[in-house]
matplotlib code that plots the C-alpha trace (Angstrom):
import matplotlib.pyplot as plt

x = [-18.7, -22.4, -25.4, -29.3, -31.7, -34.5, -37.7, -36.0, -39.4, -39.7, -38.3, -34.9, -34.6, -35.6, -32.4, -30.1, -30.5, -29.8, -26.9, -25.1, -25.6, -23.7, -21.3, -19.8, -18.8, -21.0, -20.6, -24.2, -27.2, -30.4, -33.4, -36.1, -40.1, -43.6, -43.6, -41.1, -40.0, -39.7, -36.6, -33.8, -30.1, -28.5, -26.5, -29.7, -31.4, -35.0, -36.1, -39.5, -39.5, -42.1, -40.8, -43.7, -42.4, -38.3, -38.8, -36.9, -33.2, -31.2, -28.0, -24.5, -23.8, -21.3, -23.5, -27.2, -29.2, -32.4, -35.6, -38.2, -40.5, -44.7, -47.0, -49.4, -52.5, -50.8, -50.0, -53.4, -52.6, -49.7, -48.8, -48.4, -46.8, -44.4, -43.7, -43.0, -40.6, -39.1, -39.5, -38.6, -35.1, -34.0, -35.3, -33.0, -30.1, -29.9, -30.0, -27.6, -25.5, -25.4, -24.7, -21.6, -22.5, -20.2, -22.4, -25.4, -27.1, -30.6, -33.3, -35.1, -36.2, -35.5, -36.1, -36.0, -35.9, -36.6, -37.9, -39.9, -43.4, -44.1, -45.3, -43.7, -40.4, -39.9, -40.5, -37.7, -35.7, -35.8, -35.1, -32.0, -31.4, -31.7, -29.5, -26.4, -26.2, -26.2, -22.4, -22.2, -18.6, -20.0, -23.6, -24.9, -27.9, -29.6, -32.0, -33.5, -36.0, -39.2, -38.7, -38.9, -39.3, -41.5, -43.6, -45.4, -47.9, -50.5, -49.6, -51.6, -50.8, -47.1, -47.3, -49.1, -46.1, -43.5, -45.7, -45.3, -41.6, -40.6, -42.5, -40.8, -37.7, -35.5, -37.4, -36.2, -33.2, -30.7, -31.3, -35.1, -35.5, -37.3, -34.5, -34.7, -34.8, -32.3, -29.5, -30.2, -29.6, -25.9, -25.3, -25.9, -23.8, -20.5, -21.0, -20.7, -17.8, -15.7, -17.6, -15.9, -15.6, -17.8, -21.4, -22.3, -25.3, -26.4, -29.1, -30.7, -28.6, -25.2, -27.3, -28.6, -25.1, -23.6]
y = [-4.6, -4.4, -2.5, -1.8, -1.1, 0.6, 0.6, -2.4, -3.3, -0.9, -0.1, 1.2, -0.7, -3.9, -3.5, -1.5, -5.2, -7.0, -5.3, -5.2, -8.6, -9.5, -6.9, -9.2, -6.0, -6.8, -9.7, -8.7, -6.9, -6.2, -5.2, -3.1, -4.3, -4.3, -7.8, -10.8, -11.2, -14.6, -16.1, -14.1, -14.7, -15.8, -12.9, -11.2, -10.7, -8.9, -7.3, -6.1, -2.6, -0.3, 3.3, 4.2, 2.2, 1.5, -2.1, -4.2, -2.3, -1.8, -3.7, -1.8, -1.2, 0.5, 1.8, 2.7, 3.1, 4.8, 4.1, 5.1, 6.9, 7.0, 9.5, 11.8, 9.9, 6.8, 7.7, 10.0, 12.8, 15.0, 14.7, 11.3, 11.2, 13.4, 11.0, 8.3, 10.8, 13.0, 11.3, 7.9, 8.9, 11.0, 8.7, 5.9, 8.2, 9.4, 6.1, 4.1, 7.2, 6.5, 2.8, 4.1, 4.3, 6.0, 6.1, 7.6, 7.2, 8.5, 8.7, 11.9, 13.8, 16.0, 19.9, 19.1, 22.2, 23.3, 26.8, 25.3, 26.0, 22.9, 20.4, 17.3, 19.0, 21.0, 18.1, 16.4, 19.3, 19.1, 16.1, 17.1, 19.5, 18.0, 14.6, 17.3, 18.1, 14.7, 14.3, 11.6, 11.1, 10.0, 11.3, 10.6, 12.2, 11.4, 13.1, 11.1, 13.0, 10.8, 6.9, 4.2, 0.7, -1.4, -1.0, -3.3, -0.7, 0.4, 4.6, 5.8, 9.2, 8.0, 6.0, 8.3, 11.0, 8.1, 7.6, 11.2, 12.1, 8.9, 9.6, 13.6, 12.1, 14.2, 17.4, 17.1, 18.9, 16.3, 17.0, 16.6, 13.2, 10.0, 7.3, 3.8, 3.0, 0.3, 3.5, 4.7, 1.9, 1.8, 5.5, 4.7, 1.1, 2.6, 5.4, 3.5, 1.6, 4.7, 7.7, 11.4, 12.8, 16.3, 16.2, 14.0, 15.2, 13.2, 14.8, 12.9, 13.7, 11.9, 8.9, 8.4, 9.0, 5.9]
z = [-86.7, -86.2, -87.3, -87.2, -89.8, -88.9, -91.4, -93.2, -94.6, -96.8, -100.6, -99.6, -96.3, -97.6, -100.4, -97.7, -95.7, -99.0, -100.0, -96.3, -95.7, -99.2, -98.6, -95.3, -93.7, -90.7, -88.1, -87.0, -88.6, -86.1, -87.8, -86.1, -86.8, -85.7, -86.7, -87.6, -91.0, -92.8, -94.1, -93.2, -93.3, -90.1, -89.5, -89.2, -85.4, -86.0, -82.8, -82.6, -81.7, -80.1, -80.3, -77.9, -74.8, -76.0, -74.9, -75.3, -74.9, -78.2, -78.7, -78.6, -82.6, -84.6, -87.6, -87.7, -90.7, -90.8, -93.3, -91.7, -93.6, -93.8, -95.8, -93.5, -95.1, -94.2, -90.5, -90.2, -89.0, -89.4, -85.5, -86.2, -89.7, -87.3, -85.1, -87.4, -89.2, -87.3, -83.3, -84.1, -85.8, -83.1, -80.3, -82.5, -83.0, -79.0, -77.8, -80.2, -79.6, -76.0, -76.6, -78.7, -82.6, -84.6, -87.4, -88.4, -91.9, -92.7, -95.4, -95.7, -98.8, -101.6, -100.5, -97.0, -94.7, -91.1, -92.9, -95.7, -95.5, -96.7, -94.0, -95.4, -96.3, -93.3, -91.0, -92.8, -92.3, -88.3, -88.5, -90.1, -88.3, -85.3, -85.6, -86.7, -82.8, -81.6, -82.3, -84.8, -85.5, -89.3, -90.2, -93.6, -95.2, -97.9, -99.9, -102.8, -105.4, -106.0, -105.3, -108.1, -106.6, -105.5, -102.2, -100.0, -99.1, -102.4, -102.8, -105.9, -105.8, -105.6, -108.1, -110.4, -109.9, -111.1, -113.9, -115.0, -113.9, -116.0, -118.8, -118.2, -117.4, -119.9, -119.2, -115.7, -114.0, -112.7, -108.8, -109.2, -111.3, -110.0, -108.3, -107.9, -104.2, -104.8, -106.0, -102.7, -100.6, -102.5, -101.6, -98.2, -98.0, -99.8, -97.0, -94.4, -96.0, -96.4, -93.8, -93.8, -90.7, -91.5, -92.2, -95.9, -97.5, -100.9, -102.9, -105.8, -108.6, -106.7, -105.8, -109.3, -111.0, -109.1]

ax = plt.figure().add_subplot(projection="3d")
ax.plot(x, y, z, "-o")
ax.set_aspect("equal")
plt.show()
């Protein structure tokens, strides 16, 4: 079998490609960046990726897992925190669709929801809502609370809220506390290992009992 990772730089991608590569369950693993990665493992192809133009063409896989993620001060703008997390899914999911995935796995967040009238969690929410009529045969979503883990990008506001929901922890219902990215990067590789055919939505408090 083969797969892509898609934002595998980051605190859940960079473990997702960890753990799959130890698993052996894939021949192949493609990675998607702006730029190359040092010292990766030989089953591992990185192809650098510009969602704006789709060059180069994507391989044929059977499982694609999405990490993409940015915050709106990050990205700038909200048009373009949009793009990054609700354009650039789709765009990957139509197009590995069309080169026959059967698979589908993506990060979004806790409270997501086309309706919310919050920015950040309604955008998640289309994105949602939009990769359920793409016609996955296995689509996996997965909605982690606020992320523990290192980053490779400095987020103080993050990391102030980790500071305070640890410190909280036990005041906290189960659905809503802090995860360590690395509990959701084994939520979504024992998916792929064993995929139900409906729709699999994880929220927070699955991920962190595991």
């Amino acid at each position: 079998m083969k797969a892509i990772v898609a934002g595998a730089s980051g605190m859940i991608g960079k473990e997702l490609l960890k753990q799959l590569l130890e698993s052996k369950h894939y021949e192949q693993i493609y990675i998607l960046v702006r730029q190359k990665i040092d010292h990766l493992d030989s089953n591992c192809i990185q192809i650098v990726y510009n969602f704006e133009n789709d060059t180069p063409a994507l391989p044929a896989v059977d499982h694609v897992f999405c990490c993409l993620g940015t915050t709106i001060s990050k990205a700038g703008s909200r048009e373009a925190f949009s793009k990054v997390d609700k354009q650039y899914p789709i765009q990957l999911a139509q197009i590995t669709k069309a080169n026959g995935a059967s698979l589908y796995c993506i990060v979004t967040a806790g409270g997501a929801n086309p309706k919310s009238s919050i920015f950040y969690n309604r955008v998640k929410g289309e994105v949602e809502s939009e990769l359920m009529t793409i016609g996955f045969d296995h689509l996996g979503i997965f909605r982690p609370s606020m992320l523990l883990g290192e980053r490779n990008e400095n987020r103080p506001f993050e990391r102030a809220g980790q500071i305070v929901m640890t410190a909280l922890d036990f005041l906290i219902p189960k659905r809503y506390k802090a995860i360590q990215g690395e509990k959701v990067a084994r939520a979504m590789k024992n998916y792929s290992s064993q995929p139900s055919k409906e729709i699999r939505i994880f929220e927070s408090d699955e991920m962190n009992a595991k």
